[in-house]
C-alpha positions as CSV (number, residue, x, y, z in Angstrom):
1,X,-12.5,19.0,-11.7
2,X,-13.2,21.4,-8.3
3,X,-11.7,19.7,-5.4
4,X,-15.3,19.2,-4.1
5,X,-15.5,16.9,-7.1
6,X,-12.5,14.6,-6.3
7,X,-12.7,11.4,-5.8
8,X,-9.3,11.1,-3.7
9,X,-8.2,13.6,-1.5
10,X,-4.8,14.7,-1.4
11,X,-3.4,15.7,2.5
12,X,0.8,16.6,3.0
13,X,1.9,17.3,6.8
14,X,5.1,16.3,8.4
15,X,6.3,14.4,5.7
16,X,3.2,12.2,4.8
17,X,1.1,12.4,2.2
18,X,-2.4,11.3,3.0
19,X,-4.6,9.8,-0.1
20,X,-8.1,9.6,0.8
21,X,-10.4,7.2,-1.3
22,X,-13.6,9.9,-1.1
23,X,-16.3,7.8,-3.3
24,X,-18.5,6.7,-0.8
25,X,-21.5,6.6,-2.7
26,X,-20.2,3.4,-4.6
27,X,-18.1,2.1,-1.7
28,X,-15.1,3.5,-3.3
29,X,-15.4,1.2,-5.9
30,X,-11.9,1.4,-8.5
31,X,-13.6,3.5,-11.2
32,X,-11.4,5.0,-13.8
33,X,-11.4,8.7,-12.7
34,X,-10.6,7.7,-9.1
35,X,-7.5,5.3,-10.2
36,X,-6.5,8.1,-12.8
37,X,-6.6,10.4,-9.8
38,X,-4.9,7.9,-7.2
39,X,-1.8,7.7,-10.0
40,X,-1.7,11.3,-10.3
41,X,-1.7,11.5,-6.5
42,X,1.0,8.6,-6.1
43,X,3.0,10.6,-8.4
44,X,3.3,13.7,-6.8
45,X,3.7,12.4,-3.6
46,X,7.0,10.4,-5.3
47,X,8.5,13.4,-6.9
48,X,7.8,15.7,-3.6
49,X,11.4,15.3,-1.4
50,X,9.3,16.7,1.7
51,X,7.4,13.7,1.7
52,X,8.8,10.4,3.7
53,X,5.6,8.6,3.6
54,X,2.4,8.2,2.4
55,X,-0.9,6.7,4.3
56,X,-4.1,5.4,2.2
57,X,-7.3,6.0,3.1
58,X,-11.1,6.0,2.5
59,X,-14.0,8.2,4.1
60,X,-17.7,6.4,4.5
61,X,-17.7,3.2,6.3
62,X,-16.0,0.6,2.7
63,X,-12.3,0.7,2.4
64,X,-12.9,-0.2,-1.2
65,X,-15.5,-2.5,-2.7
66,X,-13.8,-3.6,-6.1
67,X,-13.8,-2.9,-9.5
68,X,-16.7,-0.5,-10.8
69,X,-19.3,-3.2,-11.9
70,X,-21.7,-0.3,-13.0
71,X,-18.7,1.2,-15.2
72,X,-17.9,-2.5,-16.4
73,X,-20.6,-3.3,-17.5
74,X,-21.4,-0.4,-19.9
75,X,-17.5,-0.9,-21.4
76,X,-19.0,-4.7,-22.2
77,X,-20.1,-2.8,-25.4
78,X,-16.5,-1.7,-26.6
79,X,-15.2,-5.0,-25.9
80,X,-12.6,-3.9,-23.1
81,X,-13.0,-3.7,-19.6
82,X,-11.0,-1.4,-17.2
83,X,-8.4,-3.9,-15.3
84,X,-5.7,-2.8,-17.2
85,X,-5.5,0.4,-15.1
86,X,-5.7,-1.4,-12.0
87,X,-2.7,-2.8,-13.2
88,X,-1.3,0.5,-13.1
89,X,-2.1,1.5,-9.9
90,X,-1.0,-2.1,-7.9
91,X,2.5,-1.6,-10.0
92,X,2.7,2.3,-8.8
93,X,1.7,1.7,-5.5
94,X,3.9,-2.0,-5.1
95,X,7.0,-0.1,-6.8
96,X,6.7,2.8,-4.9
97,X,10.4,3.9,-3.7
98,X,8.1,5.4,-0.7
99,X,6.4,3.2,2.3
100,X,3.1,3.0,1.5
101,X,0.5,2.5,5.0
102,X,-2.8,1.5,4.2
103,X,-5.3,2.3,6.8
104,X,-8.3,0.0,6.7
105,X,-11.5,1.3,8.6
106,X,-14.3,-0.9,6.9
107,X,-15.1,-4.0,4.3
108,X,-12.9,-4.5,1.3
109,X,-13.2,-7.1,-1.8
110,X,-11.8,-8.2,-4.8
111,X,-9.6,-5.2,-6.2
112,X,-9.9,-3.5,-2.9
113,X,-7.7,-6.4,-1.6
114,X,-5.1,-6.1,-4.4
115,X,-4.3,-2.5,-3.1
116,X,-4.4,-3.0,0.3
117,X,-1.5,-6.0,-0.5
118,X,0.3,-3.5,-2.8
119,X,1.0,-1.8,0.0
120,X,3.9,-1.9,2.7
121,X,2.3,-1.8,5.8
122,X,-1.6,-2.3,6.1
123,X,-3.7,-1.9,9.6
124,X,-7.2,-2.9,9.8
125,X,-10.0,-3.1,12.5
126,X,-10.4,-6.2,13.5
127,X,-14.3,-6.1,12.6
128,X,-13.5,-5.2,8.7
129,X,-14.5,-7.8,6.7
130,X,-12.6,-9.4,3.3
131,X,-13.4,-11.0,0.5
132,X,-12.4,-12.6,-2.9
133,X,-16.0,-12.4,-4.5
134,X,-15.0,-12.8,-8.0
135,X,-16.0,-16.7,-8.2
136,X,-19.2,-15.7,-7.2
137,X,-19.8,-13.6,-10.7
138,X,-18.0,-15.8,-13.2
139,X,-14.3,-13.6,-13.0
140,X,-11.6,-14.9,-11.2
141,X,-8.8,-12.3,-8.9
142,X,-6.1,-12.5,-11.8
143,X,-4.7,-9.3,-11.6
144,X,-4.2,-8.7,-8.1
145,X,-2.7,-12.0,-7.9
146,X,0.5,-10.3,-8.8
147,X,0.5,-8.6,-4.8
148,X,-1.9,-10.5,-3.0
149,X,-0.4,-14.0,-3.6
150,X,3.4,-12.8,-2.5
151,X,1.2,-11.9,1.1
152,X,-0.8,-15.0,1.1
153,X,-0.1,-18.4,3.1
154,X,-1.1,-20.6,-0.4
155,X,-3.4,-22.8,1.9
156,X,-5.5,-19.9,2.7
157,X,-5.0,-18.3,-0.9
158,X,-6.5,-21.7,-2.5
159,X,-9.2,-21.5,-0.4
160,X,-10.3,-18.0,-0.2
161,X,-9.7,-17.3,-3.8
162,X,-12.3,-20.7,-4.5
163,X,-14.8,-20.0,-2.2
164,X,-15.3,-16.5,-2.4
165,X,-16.0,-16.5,1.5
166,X,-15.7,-13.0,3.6
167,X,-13.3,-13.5,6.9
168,X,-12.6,-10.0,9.5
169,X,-9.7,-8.8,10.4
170,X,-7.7,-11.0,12.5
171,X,-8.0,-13.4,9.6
172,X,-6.4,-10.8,7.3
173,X,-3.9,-10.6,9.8
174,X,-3.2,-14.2,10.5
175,X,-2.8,-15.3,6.7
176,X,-0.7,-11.9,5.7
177,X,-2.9,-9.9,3.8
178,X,-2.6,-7.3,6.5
179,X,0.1,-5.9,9.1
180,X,-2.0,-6.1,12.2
181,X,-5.9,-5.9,13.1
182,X,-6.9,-3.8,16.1
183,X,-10.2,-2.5,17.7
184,X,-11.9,-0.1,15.4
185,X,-11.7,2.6,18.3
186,X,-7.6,2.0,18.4
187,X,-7.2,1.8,14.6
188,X,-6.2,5.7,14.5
189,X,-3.1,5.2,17.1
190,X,-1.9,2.1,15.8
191,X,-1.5,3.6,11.6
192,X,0.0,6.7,13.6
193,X,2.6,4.4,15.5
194,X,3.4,3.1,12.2
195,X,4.1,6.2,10.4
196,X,5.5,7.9,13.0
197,X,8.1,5.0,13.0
198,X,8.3,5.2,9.0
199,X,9.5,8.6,8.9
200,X,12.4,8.4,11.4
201,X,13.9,6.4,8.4
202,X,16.5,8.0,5.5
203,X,14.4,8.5,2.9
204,X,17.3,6.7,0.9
205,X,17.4,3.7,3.4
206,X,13.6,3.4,3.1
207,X,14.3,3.2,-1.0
208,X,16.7,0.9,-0.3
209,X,15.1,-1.6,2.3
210,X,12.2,-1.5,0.0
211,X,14.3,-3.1,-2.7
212,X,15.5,-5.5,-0.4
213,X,11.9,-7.0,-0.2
214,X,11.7,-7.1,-3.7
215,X,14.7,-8.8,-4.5
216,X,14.3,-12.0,-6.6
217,X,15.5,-15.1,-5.0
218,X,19.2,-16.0,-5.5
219,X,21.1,-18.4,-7.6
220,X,23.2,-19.2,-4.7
221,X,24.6,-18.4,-1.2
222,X,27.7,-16.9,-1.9
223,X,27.1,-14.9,-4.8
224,X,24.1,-13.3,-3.0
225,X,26.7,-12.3,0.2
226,X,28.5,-11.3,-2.1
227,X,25.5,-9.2,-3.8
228,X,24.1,-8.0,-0.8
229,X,27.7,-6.9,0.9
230,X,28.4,-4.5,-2.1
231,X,24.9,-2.7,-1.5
232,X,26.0,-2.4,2.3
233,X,29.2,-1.0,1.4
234,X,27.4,1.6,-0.9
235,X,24.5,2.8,1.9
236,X,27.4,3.2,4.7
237,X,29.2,5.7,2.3
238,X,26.5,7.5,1.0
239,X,25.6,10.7,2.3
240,X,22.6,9.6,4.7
241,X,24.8,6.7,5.9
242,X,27.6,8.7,6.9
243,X,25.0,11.2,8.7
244,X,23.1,8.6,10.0
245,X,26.5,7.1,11.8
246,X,27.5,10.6,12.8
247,X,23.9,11.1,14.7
248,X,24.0,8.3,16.5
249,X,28.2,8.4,17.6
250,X,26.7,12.3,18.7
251,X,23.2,11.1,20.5
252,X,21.5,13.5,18.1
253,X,18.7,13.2,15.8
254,X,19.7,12.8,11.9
255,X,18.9,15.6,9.8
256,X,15.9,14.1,8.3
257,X,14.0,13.7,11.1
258,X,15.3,17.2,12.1
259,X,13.6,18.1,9.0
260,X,10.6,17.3,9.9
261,X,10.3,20.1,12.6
262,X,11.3,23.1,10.4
């Protein structure tokens, strides 16, 4: 495949990596080239140490409209249907030892929801509009239950996920499936505060902190102190912890974000 041909666009400056949904004429629908190409993207931004961050994002005016219902369709005949790599692609972008920023400039529904969720941090415009639409064609939103209902208030979950009703931006910020809605003409500024804020962090720390969110819940108090207090010990001896401390003691920047200027 030429690069004019690809369906996601790969981008590395300053320590992000920049995927670009670029289907537009199917609303960057989650075919199986562009997931195959989003994994292989994912994965090369996760083994490349230069990168601290990575942003998702889509050209044409549709974050992402869902599974490909044309390629679904014509799989009917074989039986098998492609969510099993979507699957994929929530895990690699949910388990992702790197924060993942989605930036969402339009309308996204069903799977297109899943991966925004997957992800760390998500800005919309306020005018985007969401929806679980898979009532409304006999399917239900089973796989990207796994990272949409950890983000969800479970009032609005029940009734989103029954009625199949769109709601914008703010909505999507109020019940958790997004970071914050803005203006569509501040939407740039406000992803760039965020990344610019995500890689002023030890790449280690970020590894770290992201397992913190992840961790299951505890049997009890105590042993969970007792947990958590060993994993302190272990990120204040470590190399970036010890540089870290040393920057600050020094009112100097630490060498990763000193990195970022060479």
């Amino acid at each position: 495949m030429t690069s004019a041909d690809a369906l996601v666009r790969v981008a590395t400056a300053r320590g992000v990596t920049t995927l670009t949904l670029d289907s537009p004429h199917n609303r960057n629908a989650l075919s199986t080239p562009l997931m195959t190409e989003l994994l292989t993207g994912l994965a090369a931004a996760v083994a490349d140490d230069t990168v601290r961050v990575i942003v998702l994002d889509h050209t044409g005016p549709v974050f992402c409209s869902g599974a490909d219902l044309k390629e679904t369709a014509a799989a009917y005949a074989s039986g098998t249907v492609p969510a099993g790599m979507l699957g994929d692609v929530l895990a690699a972008v949910w388990e992702c030892p790197k924060p993942v920023l989605a930036r969402v400039g339009g309308p996204a529904r069903a799977g297109g929801l899943g991966l925004i969720a997957a992800a760390d941090l998500a800005v919309c415009a306020a005018e985007a509009t969401f929806a679980f639409t898979e009532v409304r064609i006999g399917v239900i939103p089973a796989v990207i239950s796994a990272t949409v209902l950890p983000r969800l208030h479970p009032r609005a979950a029940a009734e989103l996920y029954l009625t199949g009703d769109p709601f914008d931006g703010r909505r999507a910020a109020e019940i958790g499936l997004v970071t914050a809605a803005v203006p569509a003409d501040e939407l740039d500024a406000a992803v760039e505060r965020y990344r610019d804020s995500l890689v002023h962090g030890a790449p280690s720390a970020l590894a770290g902190a992201k397992e913190l969110l992840r961790r299951p819940a505890a049997t009890g108090l105590r042993a969970e102190l007792a947990e958590l207090a060993a994993v302190s010990t272990r990120y204040f001896l470590s190399g970036d912890g010890v540089e870290g401390v040393a920057a600050f003691r020094e009112k100097r920047p630490p060498r990763w974000v000193a990195e970022l200027d060479r």
